[in-house]
C-alpha positions as CSV (number, residue, x, y, z in Angstrom):
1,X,179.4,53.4,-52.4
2,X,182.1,52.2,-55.4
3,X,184.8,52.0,-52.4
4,X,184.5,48.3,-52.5
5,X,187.8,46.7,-53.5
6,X,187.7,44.4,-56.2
7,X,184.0,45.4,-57.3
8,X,184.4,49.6,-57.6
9,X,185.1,49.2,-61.5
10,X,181.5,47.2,-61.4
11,X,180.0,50.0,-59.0
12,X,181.3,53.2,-60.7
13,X,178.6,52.2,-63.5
14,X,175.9,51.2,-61.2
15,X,173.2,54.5,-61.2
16,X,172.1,55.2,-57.6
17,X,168.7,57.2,-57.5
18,X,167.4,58.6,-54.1
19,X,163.7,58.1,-53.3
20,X,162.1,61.1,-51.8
21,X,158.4,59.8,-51.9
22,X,157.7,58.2,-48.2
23,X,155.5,55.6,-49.7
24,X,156.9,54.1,-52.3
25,X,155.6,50.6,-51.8
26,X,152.3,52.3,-51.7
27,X,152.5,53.8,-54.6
28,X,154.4,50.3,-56.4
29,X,151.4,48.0,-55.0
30,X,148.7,50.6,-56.5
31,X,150.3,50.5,-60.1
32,X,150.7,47.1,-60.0
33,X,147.0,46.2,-58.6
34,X,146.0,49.0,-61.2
35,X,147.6,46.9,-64.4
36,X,146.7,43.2,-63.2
């Protein structure tokens, strides 16, 4: 991922998160219907 020439200073200090829940839109429409 920060093997990208000119931009792996920028991409060292990017975080990178891995999503393990199968339905995360689900989940990201529900919570956002739920605070409307």
């Amino acid at each position: 991922f920060v093997k990208k020439g000119r931009f792996s200073d920028m991409l060292a200090h990017v975080p990178v998160y891995v999503v393990l829940n199968p339905k995360p839109a689900l989940l990201g429409a529900a919570y956002y219907g739920l605070n409307l």
